[in-house]
N, CA, C, O and CB atoms as a CASP TS submission, in Angstrom:
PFRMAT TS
TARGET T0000
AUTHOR 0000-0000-0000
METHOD Language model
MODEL 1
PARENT N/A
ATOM      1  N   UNK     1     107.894 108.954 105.339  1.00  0.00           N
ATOM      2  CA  UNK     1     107.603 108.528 103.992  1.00  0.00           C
ATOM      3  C   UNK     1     108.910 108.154 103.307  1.00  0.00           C
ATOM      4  O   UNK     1     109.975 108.654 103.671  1.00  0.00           O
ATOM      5  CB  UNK     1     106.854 109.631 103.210  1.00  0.00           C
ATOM      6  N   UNK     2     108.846 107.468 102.535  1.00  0.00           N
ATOM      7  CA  UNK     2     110.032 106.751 101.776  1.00  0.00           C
ATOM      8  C   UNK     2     110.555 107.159 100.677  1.00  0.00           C
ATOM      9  O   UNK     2     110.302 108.363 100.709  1.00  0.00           O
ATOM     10  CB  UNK     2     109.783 105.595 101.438  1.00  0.00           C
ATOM     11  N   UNK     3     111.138 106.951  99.687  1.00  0.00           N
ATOM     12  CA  UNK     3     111.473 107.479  98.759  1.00  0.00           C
ATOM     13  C   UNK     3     110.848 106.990  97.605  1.00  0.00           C
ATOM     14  O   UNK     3     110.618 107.638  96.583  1.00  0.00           O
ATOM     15  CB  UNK     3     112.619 107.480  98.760  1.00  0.00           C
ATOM     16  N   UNK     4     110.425 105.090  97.951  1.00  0.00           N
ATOM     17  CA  UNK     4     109.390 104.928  97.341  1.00  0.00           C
ATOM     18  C   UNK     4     108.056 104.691  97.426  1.00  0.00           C
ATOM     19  O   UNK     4     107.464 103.744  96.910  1.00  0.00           O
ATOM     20  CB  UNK     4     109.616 104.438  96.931  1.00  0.00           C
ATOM     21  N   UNK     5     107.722 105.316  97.898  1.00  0.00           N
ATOM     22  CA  UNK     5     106.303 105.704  98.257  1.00  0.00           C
ATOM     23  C   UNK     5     105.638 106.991  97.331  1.00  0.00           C
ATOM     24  O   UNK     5     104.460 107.293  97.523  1.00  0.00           O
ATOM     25  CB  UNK     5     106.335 106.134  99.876  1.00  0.00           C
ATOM     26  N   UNK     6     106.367 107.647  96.429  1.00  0.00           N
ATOM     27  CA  UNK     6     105.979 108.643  95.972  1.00  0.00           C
ATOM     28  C   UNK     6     106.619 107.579  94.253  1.00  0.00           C
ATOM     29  O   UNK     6     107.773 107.226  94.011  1.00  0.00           O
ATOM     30  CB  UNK     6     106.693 110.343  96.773  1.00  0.00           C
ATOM     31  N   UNK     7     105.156 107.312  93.254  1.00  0.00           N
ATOM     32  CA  UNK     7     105.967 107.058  92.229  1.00  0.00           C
ATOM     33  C   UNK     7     105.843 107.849  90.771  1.00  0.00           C
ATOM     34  O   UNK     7     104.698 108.293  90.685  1.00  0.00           O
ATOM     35  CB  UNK     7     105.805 105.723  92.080  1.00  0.00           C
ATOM     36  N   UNK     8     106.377 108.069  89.978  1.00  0.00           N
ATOM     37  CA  UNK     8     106.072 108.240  88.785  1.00  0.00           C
ATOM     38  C   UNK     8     105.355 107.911  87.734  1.00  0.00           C
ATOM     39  O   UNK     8     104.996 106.763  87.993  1.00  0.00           O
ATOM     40  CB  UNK     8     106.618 108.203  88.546  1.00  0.00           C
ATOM     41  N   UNK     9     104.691 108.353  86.164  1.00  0.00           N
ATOM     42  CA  UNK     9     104.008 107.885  85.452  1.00  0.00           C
ATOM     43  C   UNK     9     104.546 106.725  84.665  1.00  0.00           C
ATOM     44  O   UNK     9     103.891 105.933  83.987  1.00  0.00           O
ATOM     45  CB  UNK     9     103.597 108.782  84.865  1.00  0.00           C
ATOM     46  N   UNK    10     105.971 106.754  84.884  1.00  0.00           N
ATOM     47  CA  UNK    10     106.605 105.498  83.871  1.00  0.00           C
ATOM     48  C   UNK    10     106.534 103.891  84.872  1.00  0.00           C
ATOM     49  O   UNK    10     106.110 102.824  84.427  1.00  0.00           O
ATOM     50  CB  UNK    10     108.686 105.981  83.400  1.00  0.00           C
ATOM     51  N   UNK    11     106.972 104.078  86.014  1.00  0.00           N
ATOM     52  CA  UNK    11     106.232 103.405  86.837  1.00  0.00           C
ATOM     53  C   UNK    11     105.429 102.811  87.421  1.00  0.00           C
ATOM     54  O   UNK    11     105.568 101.767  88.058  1.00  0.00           O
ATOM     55  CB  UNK    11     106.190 103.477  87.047  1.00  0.00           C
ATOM     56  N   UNK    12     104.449 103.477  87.237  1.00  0.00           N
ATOM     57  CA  UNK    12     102.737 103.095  87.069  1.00  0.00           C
ATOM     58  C   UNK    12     102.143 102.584  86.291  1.00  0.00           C
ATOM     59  O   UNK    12     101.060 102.010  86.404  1.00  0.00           O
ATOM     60  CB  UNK    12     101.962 103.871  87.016  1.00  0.00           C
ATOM     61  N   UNK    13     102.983 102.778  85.131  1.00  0.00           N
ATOM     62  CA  UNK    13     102.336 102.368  83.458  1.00  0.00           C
ATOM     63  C   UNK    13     102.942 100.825  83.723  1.00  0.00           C
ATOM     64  O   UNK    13     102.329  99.773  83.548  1.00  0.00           O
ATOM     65  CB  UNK    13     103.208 103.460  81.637  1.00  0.00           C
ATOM     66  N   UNK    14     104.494 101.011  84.256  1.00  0.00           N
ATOM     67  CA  UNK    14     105.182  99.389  84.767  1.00  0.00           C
ATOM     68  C   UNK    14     104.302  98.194  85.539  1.00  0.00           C
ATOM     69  O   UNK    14     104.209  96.974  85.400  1.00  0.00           O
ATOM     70  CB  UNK    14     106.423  99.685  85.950  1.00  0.00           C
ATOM     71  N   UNK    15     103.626  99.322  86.545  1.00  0.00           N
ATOM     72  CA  UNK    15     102.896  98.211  87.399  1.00  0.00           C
ATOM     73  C   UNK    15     101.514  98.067  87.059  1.00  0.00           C
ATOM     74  O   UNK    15     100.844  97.135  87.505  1.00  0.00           O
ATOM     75  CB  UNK    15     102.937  98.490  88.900  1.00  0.00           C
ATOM     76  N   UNK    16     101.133  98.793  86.423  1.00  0.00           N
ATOM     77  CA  UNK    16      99.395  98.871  85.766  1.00  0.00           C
ATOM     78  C   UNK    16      99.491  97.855  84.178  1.00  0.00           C
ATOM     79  O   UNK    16      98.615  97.209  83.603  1.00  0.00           O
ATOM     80  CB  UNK    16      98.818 101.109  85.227  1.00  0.00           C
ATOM     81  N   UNK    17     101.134  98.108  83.805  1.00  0.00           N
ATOM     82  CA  UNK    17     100.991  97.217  82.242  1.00  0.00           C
ATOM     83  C   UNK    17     100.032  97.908  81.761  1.00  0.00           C
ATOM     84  O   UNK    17      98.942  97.349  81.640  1.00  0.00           O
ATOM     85  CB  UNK    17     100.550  95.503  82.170  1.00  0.00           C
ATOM     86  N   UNK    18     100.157  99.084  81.422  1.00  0.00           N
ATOM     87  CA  UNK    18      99.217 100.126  80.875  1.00  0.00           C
ATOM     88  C   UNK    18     100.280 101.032  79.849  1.00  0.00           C
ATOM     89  O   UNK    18     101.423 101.017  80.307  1.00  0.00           O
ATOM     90  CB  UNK    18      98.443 101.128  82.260  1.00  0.00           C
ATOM     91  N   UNK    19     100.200 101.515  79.057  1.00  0.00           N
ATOM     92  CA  UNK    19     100.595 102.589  77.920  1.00  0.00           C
ATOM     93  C   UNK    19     100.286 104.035  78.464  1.00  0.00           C
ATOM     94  O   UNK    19      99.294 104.675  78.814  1.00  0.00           O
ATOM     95  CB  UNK    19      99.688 102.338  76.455  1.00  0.00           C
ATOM     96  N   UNK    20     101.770 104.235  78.344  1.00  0.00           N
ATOM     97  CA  UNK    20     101.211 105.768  78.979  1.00  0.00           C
ATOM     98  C   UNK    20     100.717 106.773  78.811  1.00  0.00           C
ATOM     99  O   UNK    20     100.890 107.850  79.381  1.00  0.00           O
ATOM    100  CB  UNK    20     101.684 106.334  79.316  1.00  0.00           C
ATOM    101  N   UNK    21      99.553 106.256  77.382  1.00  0.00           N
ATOM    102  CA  UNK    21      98.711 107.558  77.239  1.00  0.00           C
ATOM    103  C   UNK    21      97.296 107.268  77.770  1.00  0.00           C
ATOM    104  O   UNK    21      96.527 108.147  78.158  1.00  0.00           O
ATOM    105  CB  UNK    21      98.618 108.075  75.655  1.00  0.00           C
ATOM    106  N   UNK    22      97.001 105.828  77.749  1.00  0.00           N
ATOM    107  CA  UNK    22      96.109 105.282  78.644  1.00  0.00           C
ATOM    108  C   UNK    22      96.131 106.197  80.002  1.00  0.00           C
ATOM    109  O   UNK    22      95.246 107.003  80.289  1.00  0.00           O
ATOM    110  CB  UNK    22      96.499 103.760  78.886  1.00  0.00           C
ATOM    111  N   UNK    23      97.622 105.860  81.007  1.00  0.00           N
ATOM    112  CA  UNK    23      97.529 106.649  82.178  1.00  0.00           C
ATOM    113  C   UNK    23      97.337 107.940  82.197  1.00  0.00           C
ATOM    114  O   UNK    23      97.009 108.435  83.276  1.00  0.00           O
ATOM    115  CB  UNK    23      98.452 106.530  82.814  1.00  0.00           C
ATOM    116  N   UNK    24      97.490 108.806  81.025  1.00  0.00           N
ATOM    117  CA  UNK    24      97.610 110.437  81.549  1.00  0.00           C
ATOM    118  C   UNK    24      96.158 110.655  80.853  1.00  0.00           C
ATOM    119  O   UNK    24      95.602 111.752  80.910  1.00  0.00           O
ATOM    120  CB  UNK    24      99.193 111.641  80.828  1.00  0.00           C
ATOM    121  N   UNK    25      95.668 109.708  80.292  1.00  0.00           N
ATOM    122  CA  UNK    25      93.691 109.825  79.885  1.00  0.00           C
ATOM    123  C   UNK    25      93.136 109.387  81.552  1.00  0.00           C
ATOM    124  O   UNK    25      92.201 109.977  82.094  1.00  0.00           O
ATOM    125  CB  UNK    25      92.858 108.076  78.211  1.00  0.00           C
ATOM    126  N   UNK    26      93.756 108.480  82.075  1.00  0.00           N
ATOM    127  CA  UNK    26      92.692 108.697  83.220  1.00  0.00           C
ATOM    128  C   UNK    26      93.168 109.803  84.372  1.00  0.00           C
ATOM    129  O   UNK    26      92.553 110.131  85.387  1.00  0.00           O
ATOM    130  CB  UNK    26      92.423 107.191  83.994  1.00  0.00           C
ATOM    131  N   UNK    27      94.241 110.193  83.973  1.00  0.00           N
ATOM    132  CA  UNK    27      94.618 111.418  85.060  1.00  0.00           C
ATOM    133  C   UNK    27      94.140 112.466  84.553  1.00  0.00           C
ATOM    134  O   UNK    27      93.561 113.198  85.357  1.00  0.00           O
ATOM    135  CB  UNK    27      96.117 111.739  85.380  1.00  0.00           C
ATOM    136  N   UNK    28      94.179 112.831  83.402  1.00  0.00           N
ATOM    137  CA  UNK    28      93.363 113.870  82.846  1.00  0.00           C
ATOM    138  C   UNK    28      91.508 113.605  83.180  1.00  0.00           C
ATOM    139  O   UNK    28      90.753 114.436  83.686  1.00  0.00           O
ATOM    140  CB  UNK    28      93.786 113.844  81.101  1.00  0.00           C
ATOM    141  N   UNK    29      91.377 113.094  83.010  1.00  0.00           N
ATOM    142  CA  UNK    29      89.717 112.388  83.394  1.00  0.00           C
ATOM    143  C   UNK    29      89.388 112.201  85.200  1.00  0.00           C
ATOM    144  O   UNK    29      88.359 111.781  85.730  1.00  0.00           O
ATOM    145  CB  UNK    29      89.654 110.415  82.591  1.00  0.00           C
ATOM    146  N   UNK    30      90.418 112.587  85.722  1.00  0.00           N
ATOM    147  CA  UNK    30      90.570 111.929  87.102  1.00  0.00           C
ATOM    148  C   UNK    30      89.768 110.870  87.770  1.00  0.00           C
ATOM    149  O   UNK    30      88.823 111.092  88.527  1.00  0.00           O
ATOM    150  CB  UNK    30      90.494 112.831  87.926  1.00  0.00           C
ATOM    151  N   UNK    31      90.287 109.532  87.380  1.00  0.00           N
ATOM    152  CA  UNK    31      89.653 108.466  87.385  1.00  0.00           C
ATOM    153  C   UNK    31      91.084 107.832  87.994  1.00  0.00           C
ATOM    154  O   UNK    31      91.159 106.675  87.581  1.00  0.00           O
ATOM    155  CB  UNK    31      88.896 107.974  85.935  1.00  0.00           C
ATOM    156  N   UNK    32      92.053 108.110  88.685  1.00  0.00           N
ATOM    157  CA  UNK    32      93.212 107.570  89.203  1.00  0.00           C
ATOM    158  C   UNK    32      93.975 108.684  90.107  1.00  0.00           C
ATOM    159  O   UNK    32      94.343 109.773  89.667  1.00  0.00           O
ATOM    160  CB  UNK    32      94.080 107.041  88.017  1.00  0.00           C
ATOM    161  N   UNK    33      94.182 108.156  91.673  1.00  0.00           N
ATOM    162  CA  UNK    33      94.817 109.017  92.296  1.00  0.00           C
ATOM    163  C   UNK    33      96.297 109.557  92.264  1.00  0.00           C
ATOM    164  O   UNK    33      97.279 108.872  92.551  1.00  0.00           O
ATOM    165  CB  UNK    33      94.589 108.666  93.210  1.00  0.00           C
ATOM    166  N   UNK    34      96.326 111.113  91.808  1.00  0.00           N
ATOM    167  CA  UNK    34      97.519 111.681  91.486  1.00  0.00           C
ATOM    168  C   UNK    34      97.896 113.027  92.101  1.00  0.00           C
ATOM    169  O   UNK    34      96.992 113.856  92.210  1.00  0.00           O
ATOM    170  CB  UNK    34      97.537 111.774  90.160  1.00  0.00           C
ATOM    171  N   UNK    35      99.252 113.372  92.557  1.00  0.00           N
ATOM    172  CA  UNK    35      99.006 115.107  92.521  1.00  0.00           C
ATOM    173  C   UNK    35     100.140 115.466  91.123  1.00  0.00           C
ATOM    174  O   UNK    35     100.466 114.853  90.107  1.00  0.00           O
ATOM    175  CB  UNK    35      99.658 116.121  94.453  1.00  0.00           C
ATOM    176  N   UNK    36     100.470 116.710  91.693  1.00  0.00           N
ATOM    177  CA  UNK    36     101.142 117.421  90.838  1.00  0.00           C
ATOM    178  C   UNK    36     102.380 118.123  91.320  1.00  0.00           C
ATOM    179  O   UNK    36     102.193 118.922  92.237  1.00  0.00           O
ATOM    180  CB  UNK    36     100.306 118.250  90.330  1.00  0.00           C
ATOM    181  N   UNK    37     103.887 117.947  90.781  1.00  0.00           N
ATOM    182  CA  UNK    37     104.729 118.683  91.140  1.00  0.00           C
ATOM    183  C   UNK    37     105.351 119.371  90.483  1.00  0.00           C
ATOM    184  O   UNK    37     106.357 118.751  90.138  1.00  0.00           O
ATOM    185  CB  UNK    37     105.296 118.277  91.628  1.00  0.00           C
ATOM    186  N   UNK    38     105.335 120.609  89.979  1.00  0.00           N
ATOM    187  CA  UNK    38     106.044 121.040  88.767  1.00  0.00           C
ATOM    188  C   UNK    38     105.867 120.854  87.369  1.00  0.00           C
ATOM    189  O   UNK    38     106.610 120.862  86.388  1.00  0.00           O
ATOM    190  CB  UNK    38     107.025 120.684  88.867  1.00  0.00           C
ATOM    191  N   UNK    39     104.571 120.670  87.597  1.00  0.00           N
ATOM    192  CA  UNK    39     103.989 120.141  86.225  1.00  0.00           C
ATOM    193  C   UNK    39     103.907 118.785  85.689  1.00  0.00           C
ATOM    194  O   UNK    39     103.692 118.461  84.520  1.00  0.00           O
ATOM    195  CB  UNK    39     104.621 120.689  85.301  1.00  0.00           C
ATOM    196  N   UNK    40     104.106 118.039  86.700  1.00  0.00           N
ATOM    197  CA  UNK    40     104.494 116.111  86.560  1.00  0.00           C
ATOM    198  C   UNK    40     103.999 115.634  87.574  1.00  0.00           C
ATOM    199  O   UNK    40     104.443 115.901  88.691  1.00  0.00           O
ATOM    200  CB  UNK    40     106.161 115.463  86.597  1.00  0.00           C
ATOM    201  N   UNK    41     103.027 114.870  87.381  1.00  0.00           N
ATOM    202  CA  UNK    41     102.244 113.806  87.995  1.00  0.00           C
ATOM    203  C   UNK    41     103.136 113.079  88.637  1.00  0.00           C
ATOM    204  O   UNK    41     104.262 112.780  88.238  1.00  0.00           O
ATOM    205  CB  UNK    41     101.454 112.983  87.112  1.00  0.00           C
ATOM    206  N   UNK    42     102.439 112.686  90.009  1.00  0.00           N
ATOM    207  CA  UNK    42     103.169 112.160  90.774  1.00  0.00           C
ATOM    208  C   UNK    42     101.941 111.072  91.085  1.00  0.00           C
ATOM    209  O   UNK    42     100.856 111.330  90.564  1.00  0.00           O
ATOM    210  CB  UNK    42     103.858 113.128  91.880  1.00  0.00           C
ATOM    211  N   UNK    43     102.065 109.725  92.002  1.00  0.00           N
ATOM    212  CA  UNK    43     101.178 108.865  92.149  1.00  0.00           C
ATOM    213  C   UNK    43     101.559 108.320  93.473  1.00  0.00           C
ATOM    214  O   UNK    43     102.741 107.973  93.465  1.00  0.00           O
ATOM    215  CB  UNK    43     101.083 107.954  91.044  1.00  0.00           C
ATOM    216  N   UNK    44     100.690 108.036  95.131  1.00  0.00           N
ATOM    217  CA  UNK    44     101.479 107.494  96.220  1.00  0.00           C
ATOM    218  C   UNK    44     101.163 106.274  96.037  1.00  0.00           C
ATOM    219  O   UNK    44     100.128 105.930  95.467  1.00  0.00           O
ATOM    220  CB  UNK    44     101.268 107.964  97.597  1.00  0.00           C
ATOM    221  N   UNK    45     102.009 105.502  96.497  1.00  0.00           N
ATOM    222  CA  UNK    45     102.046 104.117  96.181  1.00  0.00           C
ATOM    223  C   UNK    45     101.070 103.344  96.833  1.00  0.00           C
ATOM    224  O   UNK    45     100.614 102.350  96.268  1.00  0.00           O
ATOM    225  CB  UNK    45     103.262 103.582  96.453  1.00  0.00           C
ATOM    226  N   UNK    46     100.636 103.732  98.131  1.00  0.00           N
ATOM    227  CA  UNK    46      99.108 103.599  98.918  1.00  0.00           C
ATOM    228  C   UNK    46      97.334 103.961  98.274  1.00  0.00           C
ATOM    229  O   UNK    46      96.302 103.291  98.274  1.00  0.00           O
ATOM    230  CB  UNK    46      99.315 104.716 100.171  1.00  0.00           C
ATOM    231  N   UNK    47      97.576 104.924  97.932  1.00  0.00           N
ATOM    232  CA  UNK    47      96.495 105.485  97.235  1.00  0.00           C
ATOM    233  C   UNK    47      96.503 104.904  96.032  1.00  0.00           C
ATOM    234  O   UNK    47      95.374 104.962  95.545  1.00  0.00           O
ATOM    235  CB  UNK    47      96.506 106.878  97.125  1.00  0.00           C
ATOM    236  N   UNK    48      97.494 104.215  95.138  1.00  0.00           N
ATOM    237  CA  UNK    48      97.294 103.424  93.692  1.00  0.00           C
ATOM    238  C   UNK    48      96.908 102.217  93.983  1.00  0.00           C
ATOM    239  O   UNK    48      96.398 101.530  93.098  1.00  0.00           O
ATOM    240  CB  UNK    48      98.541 103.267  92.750  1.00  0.00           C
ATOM    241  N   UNK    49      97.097 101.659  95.444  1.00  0.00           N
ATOM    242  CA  UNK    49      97.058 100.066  95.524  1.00  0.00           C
ATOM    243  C   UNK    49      95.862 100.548  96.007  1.00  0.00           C
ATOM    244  O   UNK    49      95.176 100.146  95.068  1.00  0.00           O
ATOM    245  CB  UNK    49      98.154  98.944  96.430  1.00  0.00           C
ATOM    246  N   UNK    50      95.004 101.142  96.797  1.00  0.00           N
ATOM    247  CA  UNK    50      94.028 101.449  97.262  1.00  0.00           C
ATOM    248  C   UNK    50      92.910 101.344  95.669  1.00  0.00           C
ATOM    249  O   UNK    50      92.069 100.452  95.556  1.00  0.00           O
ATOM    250  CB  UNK    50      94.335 102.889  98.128  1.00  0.00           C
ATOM    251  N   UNK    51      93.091 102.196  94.810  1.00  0.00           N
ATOM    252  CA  UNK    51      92.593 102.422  93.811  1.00  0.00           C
ATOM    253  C   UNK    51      92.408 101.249  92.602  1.00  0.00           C
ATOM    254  O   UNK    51      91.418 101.272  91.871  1.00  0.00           O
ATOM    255  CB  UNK    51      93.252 103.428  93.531  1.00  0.00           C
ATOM    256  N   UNK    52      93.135 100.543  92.511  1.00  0.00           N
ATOM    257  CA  UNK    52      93.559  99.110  91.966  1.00  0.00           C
ATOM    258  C   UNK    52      92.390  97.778  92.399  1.00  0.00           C
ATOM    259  O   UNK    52      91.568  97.183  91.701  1.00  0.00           O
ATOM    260  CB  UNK    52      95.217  98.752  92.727  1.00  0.00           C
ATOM    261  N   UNK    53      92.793  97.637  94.011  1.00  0.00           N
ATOM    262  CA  UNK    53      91.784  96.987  94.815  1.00  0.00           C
ATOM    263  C   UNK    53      90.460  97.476  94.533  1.00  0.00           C
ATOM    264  O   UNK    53      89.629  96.585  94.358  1.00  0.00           O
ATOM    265  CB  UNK    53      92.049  97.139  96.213  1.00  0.00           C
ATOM    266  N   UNK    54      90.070  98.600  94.450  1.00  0.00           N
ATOM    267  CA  UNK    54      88.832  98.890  94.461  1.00  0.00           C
ATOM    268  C   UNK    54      88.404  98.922  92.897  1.00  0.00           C
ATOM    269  O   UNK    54      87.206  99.070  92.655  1.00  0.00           O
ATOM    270  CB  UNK    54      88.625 100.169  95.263  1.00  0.00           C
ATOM    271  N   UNK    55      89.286  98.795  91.862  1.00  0.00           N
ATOM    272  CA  UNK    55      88.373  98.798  90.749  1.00  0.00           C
ATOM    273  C   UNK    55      88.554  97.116  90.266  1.00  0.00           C
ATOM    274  O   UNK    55      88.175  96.585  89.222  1.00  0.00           O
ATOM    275  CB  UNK    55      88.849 100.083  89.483  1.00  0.00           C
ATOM    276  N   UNK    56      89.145  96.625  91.226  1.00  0.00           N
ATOM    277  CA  UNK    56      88.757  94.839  90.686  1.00  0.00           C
ATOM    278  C   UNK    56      87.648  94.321  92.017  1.00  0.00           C
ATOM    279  O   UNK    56      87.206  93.183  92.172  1.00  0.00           O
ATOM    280  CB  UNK    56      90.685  93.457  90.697  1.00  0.00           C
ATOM    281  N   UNK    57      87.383  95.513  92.866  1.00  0.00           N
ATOM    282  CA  UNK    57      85.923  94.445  93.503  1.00  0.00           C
ATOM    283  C   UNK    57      84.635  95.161  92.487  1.00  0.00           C
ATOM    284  O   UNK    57      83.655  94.545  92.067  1.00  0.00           O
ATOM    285  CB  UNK    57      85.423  94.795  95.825  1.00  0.00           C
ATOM    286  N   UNK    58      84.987  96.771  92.217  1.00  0.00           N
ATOM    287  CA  UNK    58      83.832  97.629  91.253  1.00  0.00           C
ATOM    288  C   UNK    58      83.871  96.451  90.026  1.00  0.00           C
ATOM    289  O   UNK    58      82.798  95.854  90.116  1.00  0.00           O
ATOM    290  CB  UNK    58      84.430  99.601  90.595  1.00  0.00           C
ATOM    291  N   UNK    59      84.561  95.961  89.076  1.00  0.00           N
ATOM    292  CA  UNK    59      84.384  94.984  88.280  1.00  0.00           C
ATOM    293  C   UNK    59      83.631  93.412  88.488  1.00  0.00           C
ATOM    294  O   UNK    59      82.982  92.737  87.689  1.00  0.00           O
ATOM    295  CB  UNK    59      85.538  94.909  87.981  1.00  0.00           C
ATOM    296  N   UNK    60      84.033  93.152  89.958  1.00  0.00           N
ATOM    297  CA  UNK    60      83.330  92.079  90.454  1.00  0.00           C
ATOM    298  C   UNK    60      82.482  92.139  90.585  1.00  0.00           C
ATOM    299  O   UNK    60      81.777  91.221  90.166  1.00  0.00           O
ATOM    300  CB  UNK    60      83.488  91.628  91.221  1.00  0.00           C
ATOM    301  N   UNK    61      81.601  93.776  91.579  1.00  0.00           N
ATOM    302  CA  UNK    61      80.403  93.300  91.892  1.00  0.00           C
ATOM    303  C   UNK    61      79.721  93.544  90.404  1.00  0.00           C
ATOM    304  O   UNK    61      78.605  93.029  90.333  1.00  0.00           O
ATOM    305  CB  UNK    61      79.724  94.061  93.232  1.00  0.00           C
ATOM    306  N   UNK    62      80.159  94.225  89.192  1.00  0.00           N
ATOM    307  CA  UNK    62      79.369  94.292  87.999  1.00  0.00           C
ATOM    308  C   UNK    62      78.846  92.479  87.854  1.00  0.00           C
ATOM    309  O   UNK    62      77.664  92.140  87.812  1.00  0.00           O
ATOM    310  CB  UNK    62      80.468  95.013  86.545  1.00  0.00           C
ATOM    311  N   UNK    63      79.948  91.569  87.800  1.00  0.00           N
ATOM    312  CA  UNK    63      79.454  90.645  87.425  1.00  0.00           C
ATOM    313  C   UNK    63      78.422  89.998  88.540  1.00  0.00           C
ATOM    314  O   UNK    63      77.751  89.026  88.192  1.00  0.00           O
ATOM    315  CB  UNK    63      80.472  89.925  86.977  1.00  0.00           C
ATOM    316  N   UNK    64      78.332  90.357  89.451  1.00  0.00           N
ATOM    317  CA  UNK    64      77.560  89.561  90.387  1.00  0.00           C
ATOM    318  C   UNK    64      76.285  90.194  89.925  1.00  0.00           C
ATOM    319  O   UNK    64      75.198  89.669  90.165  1.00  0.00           O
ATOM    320  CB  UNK    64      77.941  89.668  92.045  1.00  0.00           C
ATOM    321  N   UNK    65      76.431  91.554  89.128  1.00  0.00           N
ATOM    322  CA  UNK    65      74.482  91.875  89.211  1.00  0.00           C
ATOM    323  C   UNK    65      73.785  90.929  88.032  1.00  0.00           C
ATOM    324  O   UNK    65      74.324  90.340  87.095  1.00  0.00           O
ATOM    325  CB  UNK    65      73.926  93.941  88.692  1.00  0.00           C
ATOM    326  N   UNK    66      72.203  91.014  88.478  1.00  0.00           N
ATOM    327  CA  UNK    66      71.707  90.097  87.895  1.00  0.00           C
ATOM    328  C   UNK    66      71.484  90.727  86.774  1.00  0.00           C
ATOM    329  O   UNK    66      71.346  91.949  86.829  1.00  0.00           O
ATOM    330  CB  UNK    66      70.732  89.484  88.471  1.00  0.00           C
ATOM    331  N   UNK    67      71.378  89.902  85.234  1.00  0.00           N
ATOM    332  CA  UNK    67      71.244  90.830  84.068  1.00  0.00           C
ATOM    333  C   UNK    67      69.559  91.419  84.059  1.00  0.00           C
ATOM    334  O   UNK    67      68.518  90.819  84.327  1.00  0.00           O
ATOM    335  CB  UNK    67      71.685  89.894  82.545  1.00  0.00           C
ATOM    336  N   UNK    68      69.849  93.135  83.544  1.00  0.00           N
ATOM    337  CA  UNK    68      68.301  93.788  83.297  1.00  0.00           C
ATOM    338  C   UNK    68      67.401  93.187  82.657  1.00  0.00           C
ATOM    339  O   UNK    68      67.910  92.698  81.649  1.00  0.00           O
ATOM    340  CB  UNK    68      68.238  94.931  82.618  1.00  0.00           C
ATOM    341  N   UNK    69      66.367  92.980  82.721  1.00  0.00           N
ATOM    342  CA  UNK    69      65.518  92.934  81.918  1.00  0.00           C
ATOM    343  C   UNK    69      64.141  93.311  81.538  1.00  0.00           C
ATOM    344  O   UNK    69      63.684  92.964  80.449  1.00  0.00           O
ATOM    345  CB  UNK    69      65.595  92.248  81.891  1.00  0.00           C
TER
END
């Protein structure tokens, strides 16, 4: 494992273009893969791109459903 392979919340907020109270609402909510070291969220750089990918096909297939009616 690398050195960057393990990233931080300021980092994440960098590559998500997210505010970092946005990020620690979905880590608190656990809706984004994280652990914990000493009391500070940590994020692997596999498991965020993993997580990323999968909530822009979960957004896609929303639009593909047909509307209720």
């Amino acid at each position: 494992m690398r050195k960057d392979d393990i990233l931080t919340g300021p980092e994440v907020c960098a590559i998500l273009k997210i505010h970092p109270t946005t990020l620690y609402r979905l880590v608190r909510q656990k809706r984004i893969p994280h652990f914990t070291v000493a009391k500070a969220h940590r994020f692997h750089r596999a498991e965020l791109e993993a997580w990323m990918r999968e909530q822009s096909f979960s957004s896609f297939r929303r639009e593909l459903r047909p509307p209720m009616t």
